[in-house]
N, C-alpha and C positions, 0 to 999 in steps of 0.2 A: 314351107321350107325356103330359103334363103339361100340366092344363087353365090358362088364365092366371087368375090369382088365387086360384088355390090353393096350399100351403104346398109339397108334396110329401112323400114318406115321408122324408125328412131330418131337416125342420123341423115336428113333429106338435104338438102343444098340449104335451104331454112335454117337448119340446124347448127350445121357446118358454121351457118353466117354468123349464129346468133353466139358462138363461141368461140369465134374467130374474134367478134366485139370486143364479147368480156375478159378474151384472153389480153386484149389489146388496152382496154380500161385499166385492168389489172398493170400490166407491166407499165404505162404512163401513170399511175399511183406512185407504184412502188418507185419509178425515177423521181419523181416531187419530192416524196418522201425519205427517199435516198438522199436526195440533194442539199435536201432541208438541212437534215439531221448530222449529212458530212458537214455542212456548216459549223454549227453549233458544236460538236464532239473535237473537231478541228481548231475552233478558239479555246475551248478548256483545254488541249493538251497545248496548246501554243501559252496560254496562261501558265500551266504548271511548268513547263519548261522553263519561260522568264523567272518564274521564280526560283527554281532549282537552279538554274545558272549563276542569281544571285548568291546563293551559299556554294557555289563554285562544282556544284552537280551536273551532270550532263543526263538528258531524256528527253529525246523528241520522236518521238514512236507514233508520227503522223499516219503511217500503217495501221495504227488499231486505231485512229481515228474512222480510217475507209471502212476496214473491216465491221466495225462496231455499228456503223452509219447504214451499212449495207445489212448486217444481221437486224440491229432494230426496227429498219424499215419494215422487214418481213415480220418480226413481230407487230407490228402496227396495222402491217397486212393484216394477218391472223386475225388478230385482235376485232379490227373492225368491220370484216366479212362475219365474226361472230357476233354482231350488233353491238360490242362492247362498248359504251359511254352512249348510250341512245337514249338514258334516261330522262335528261331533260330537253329534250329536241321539240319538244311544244312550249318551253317557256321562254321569255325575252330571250334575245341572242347573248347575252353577258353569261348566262347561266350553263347552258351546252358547251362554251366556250372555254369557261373558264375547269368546270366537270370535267372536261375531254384532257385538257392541259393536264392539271392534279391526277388524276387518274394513271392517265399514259405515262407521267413522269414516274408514278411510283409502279406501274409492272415492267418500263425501264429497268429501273434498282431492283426490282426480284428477279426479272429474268435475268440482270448480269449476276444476281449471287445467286442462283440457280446452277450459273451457266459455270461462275469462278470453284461452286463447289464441286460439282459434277466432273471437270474439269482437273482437282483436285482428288477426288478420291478415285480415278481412274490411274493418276500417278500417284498413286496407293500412298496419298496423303491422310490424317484422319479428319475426322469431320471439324474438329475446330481447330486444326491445321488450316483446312480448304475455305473455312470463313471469308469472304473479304472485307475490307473495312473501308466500306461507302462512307467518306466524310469521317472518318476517323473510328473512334472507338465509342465516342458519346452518341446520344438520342439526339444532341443538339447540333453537330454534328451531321447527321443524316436527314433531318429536318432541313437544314441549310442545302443541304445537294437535291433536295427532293424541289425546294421552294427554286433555286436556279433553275432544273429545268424546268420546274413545273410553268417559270415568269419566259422561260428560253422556248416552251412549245405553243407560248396564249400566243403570238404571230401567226403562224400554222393555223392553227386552228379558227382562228378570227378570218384567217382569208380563206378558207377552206371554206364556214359554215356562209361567208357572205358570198361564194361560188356558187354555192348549190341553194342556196333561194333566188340570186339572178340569173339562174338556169346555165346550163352548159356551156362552158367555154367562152361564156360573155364578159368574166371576171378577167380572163386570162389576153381575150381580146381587149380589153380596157387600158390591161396593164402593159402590154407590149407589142400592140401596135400602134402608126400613127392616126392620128385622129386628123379629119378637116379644121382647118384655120375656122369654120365657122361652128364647128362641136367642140373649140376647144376653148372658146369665153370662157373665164372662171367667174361664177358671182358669189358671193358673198352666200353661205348657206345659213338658215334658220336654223337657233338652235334653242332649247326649251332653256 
């Protein structure tokens, strides 16, 4: 029996450590991929807005930019704590990469019309009321919003998978910190 306020042989200082990590892994994920994605959510509404102003419309709802940026993120979490897009992670890098992009882009689009319907039929809309209309009303249409992010998330994903083959935080030290005057010769790299 187990005295009260003690941890138990479960939860030892080890334990404690090893979850203190991954809570800490966890939430430096989710800011990259927060960050990323306010990015990119942030130029499509700044794009629609330009255009909307051009026919003398007003909508700049950089708010569901954050919003949106911050929910996907956590889909992305989800997502990739449940191995999702690991299929090709033993073949060339072009192929994980571009997988992960295509993929993510489109449970993207289903979870926002997931989200728009649910959303909807809670304000006791009907179900093709609560539809939303990703890229309009056509196939081609939806294809074009899929192919944006899908070309908007191969970045992401290109620095990510060249992160985690040059091992932890080596990617990240490359990109933003300084380097010595003599590590930082550039030559001429070989290319097939």
């Amino acid at each position: 029996m187990r005295r009260p306020g003690t941890l138990g042989p479960a939860m030892n200082s080890e334990g404690l450590h090893r979850l203190k990590e991954r809570g800490l892994d966890e939430m430096r994920r989710f800011l990259l991929m927060f960050a990323y994605l306010y990015v990119v959510f942030g130029l499509f509404v700044l794009n629609e807005s330009l255009v909307l102003s051009e026919r003398n419309l007003s909508f700049a709802p950089q708010g569901f930019a954050l919003i949106n940026a911050a929910v996907m993120a956590k889909v992305m979490l989800i997502a990739e704590n449940l191995k999702l897009g690991r299929r090709f992670d033993h073949m060339p890098l072009i192929w994980p990469v571009a997988y992960k992009a295509g993929l993510f882009a489109l449970v993207f689009m289903l979870f926002h019309a997931a989200e728009r319907i649910g959303l909807g039929m809670v304000a006791g809309k009907s179900l093709a009321a609560s539809m939303p209309h990703i890229g309009g009303v056509t196939w081609e249409g939806k294809l074009t919003v899929w192919a944006i992010l899908t070309i908007s998330l191969l970045p992401f994903f290109a620095l990510r998978e060249i992160g985690q083959i040059m091992g932890e935080g080596k990617l990240w030290r490359l990109m933003f910190q300084t380097r010595d005057a003599s590590t930082s010769d550039r030559r001429p790299v070989d290319t097939p």
